[in-house]
N, C-alpha and C positions, 0 to 999 in steps of 0.2 A: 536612542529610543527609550522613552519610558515607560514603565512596566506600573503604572497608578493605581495599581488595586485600592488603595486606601490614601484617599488626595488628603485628608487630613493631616495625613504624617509628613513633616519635612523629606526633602527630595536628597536623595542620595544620589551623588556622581561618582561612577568606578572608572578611576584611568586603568587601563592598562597597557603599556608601554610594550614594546616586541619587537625584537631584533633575529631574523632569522632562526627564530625557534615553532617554527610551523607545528613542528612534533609536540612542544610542550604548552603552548599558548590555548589549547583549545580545554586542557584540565583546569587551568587557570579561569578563563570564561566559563567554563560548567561551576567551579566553584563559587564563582558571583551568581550564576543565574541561580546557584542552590539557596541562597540565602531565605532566612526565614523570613526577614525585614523586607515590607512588598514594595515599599517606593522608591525603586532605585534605577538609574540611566548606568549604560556598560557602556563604555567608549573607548574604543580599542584605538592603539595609534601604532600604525607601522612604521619604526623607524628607520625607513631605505631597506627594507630586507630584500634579498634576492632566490630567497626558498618561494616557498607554496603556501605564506603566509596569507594576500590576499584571498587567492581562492580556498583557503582552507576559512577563513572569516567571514569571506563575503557569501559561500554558496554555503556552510553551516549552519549561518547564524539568522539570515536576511535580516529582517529592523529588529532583530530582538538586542541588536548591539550596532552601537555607529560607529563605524568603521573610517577611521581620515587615513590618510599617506601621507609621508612627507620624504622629504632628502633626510639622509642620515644627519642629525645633529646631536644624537644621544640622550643620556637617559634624562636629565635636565629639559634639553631642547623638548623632548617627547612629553613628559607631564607636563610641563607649558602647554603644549597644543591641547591636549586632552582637558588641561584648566580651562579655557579658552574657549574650548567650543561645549563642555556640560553649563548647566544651568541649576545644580544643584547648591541647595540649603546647608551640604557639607560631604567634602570631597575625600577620596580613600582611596590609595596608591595599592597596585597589584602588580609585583611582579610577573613578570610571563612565565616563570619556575614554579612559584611557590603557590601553594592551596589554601583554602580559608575553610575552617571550622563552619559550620550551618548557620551555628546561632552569633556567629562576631557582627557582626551590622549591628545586629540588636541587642545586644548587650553593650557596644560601647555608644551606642547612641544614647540608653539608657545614662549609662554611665555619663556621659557630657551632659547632658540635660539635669542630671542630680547636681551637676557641679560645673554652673555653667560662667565661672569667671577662668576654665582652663581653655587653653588656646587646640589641644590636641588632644586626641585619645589614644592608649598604646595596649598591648599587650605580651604575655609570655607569649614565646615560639619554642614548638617542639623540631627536631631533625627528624627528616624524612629521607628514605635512600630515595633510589635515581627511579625508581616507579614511584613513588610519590605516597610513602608506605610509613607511618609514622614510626619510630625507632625506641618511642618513648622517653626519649633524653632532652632537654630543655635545651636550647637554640643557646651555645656563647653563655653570655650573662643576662639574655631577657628572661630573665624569671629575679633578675633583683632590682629592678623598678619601682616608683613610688608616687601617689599622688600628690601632689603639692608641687616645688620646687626642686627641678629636677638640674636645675645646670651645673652643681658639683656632681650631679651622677655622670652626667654624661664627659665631662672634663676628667673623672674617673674611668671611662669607658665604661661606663653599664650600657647590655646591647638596647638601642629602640632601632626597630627596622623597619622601613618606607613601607612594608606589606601588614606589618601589623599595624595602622596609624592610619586614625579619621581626621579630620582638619574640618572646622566650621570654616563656613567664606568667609567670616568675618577675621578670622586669622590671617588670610590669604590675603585679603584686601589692606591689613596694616604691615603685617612682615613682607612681604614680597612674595614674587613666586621662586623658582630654585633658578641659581646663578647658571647662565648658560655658557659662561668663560672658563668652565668647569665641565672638564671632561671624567673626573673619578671625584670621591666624597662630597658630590653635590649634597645628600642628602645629608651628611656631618653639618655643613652648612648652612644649611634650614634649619635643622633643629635647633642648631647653637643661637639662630638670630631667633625661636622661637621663647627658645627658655631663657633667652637677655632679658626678656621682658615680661613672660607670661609663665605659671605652672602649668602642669598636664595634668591628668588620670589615669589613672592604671589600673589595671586588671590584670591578674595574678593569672587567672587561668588562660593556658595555651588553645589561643584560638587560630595559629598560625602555623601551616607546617612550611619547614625552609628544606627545599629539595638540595640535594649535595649530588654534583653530579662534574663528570670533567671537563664541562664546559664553562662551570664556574668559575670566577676569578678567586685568588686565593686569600685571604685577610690580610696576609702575609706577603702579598705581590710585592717584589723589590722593584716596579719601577721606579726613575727619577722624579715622574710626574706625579706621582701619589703625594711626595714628599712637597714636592714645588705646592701643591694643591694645599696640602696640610698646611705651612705655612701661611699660604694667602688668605687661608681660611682664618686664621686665627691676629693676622696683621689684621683684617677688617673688622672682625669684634671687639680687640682693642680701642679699635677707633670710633664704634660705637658702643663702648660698654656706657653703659646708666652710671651716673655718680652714685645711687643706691645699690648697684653690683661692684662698686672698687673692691669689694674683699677680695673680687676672684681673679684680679689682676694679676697676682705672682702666677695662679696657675696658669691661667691664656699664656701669660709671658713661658712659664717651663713647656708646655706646647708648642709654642714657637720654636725657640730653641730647638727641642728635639726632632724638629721638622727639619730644621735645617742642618742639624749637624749630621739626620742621616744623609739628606740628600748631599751633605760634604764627604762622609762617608763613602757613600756610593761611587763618587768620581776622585778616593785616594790614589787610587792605581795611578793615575798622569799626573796626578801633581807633584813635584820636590817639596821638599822640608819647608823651608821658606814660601812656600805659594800655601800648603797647606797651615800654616800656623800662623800666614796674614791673615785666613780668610775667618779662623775661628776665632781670631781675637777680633776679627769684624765684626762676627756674631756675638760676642758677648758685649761686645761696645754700644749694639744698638739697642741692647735691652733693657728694657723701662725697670724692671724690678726682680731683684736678683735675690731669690729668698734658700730656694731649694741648693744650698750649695753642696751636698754630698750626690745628690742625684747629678747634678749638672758635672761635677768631678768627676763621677763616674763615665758619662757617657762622651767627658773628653779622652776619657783610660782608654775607652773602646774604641774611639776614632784612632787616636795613636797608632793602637793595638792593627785596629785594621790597616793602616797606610803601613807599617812594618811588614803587616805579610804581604799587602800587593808587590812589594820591593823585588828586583828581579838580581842578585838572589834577594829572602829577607831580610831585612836590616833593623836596628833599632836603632831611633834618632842618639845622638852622641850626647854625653851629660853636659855639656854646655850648652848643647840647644835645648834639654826639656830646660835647665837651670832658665834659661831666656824665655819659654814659653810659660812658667808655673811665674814667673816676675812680672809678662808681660798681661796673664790671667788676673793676678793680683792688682794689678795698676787702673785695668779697667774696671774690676768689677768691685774693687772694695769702696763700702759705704752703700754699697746697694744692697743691703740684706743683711750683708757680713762684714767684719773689716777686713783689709786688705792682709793680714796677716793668716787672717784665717781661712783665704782661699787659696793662698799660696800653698798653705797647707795641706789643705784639703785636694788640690791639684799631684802634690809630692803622694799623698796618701792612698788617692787612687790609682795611680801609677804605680805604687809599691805593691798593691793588691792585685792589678793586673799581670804585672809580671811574675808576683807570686805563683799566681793561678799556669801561666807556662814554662815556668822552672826555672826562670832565668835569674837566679837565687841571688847573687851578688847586686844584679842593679835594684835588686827588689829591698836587699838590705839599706843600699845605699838613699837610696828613695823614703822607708819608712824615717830612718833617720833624721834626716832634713824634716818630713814631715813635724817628730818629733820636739827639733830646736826650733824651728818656726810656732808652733803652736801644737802645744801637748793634748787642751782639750779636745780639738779640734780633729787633730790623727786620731786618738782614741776615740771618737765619738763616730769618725770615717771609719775606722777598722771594724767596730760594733754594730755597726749596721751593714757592712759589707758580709758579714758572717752568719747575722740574723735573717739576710736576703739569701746568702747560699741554704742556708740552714732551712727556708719555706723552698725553696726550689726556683726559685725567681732568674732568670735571667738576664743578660745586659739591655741597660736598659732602651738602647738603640735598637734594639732587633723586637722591642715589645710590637703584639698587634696593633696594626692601626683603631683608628673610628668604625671607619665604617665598613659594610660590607659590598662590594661590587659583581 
């Protein structure tokens, strides 16, 4: 339905996607009909819910919002449909949680219109508790956003979130719509193929509240699939990165990686010594460009680390085998970034630092050691940032939040 008080003004399409949240979808839809901005279509899409989602839409709302069904195919499958059947001049994702400030329509329309070679519009987001109650704290990292060229932010994890974000069609019509082989960080995926190619805009002010409630998924979800997804998401940008984006090559490539070494993480527990040190010397084999080599040391420390304690009891692989795994690190990965001396290194180094960190003092000596004789800058340059990262408070880096939020 459109609401055309003013046909002058381009048409605005609201998806909003809904999954069994009858209770929370209807704060959602009052906050699009609140909007200051008057030409705007709400298009709600159920995806297979089996609450009191339609009659709570159908007999609230009657044509002041269109209302489609479908089978569950989730959040992807859902904004497809909602693309699909608006007819707007530029489209804006609503979670069925989260709320919209009065004035966001209109300000970031504004906004795209002042700057109209960006592909998207974004903004801060405030937290809101579980009544939908602003907390006054800025949402994660969207409040450090920027207009221009956004794809090291977001390869950084700076938050942009599907609820705060307008989309002209015409972005929609050259990047595609969201991958529907993708059941979690679809929207990680759109943006990245957004900002391959195109800047955004930004607006600093929190025009978005993100309800926090325990229905929500967590940033931190350890499923396998998150990780399976991470990955595929970042094999396909590689594959299409622009030869005018090669600089960001090393990081898609450290993304990758860390996609996969957690989802090898995650399945330490079944595998032996030997299944697990094929498969990571698999992943470093397949990687185009190997820059980050203390980061990537690290988060082989951590894999280690974790397949020791799933051990039943724990165990710590035996020094002939990391000796074989820190040789077999080096063989793959030297001359992509670093030479092979100096990951070998850097392999011993992080390992001496992990076990530092759980007391296991002798292998930790014998580890920094080798580090040492292999390449002295190298250990010392892994020990120094190992220290500077405890010292900010920083965590491993396997266990860092994902992209996006689900």
């Amino acid at each position: 339905m459109t609401n055309s008080h003013a046909t002058n003004l381009p048409l605005v399409t609201v998806v909003i996607p809904t999954y069994n949240r009858a209770h929370l979808v209807t704060e959602a839809i009052e906050s699009a009909l609140g909007q200051t901005y008057p030409n705007l279509e709400i298009i709600v899409v159920n995806d297979g819910s089996s609450d009191e989602t339609e009659r709570v839409v159908t007999e609230g709302y009657g044509d002041r919002v269109t209302y489609v069904r479908q089978e569950n195919r989730g959040l992807a499958g859902a904004r497809n449909t909602g693309i699909r059947a608006g007819h707007g001049d530029y489209f804006a994702f609503h979670d069925d949680d989260d709320l919209w400030v009065s004035s966001k329509l209109e300000k970031q329309l504004a906004q795209l219109q002042a700057h109209p070679e960006c592909a998207l519009a974004y903004c801060a987001c405030l937290e809101a508790d579980t009544e939908g109650r602003s907390t006054g704290r800025l949402y994660l990292h969207s409040g450090k956003g920027r207009t221009g060229d956004n794809l090291g932010l977001l390869l950084k994890r700076t938050g942009i979130l599907p609820s705060s974000v307008v989309v002209p069609k015409w972005c929609l019509e050259r990047i595609g719509l969201f991958d529907e082989q993708l059941r979690v960080c679809e929207d990680t995926d759109f943006f990245l193929r957004v900002y391959l190619r195109h800047p955004a805009a930004y607006l600093r002010e929190p025009l978005v509240l993100m309800r926090t409630h325990g229905e929500q998924k967590s940033r931190t979800d350890p499923k396998l699939r998150n990780f399976q997804a991470h990955a595929h998401i970042m094999s396909k940008a590689l594959e299409i990165l622009p030869p005018e984006r090669e600089r960001f090559r090393p990081l898609l490539v450290r993304e990758l990686i860390w996609a996969k070494l957690r989802g090898l993480q995650m399945r330490a527990e079944g595998l032996a010594w030997a299944d697990l040190a094929g498969e990571l010397i698999e992943i470093i084999r397949s990687a185009q460009d190997l820059r980050y080599l203390h980061r990537i040391c690290g988060w082989v420390a951590d894999l280690v680390a974790a397949w020791s304690r799933a051990q039943n009891p724990p165990a710590l692989p035996s020094g002939e085998q990391v000796t074989c795994l820190a040789r077999a690190i080096a063989a793959e990965a030297g001359g992509r970034g670093h030479s092979r001396q100096a990951w070998q290194a850097g392999v011993y180094a992080a390992l001496a630092m992990s076990w530092l960190g759980r007391g296991t003092l002798g292998r930790a000596a014998g580890a920094g050691a080798r580090a040492k004789l292999t390449h002295l800058p190298v250990a010392l340059a892994h020990f120094a940032w190992e220290v500077i990262r405890a010292a900010r408070g920083r965590q491993g880096g396997l266990a860092r939040p994902r992209l996006s939020r689900q």
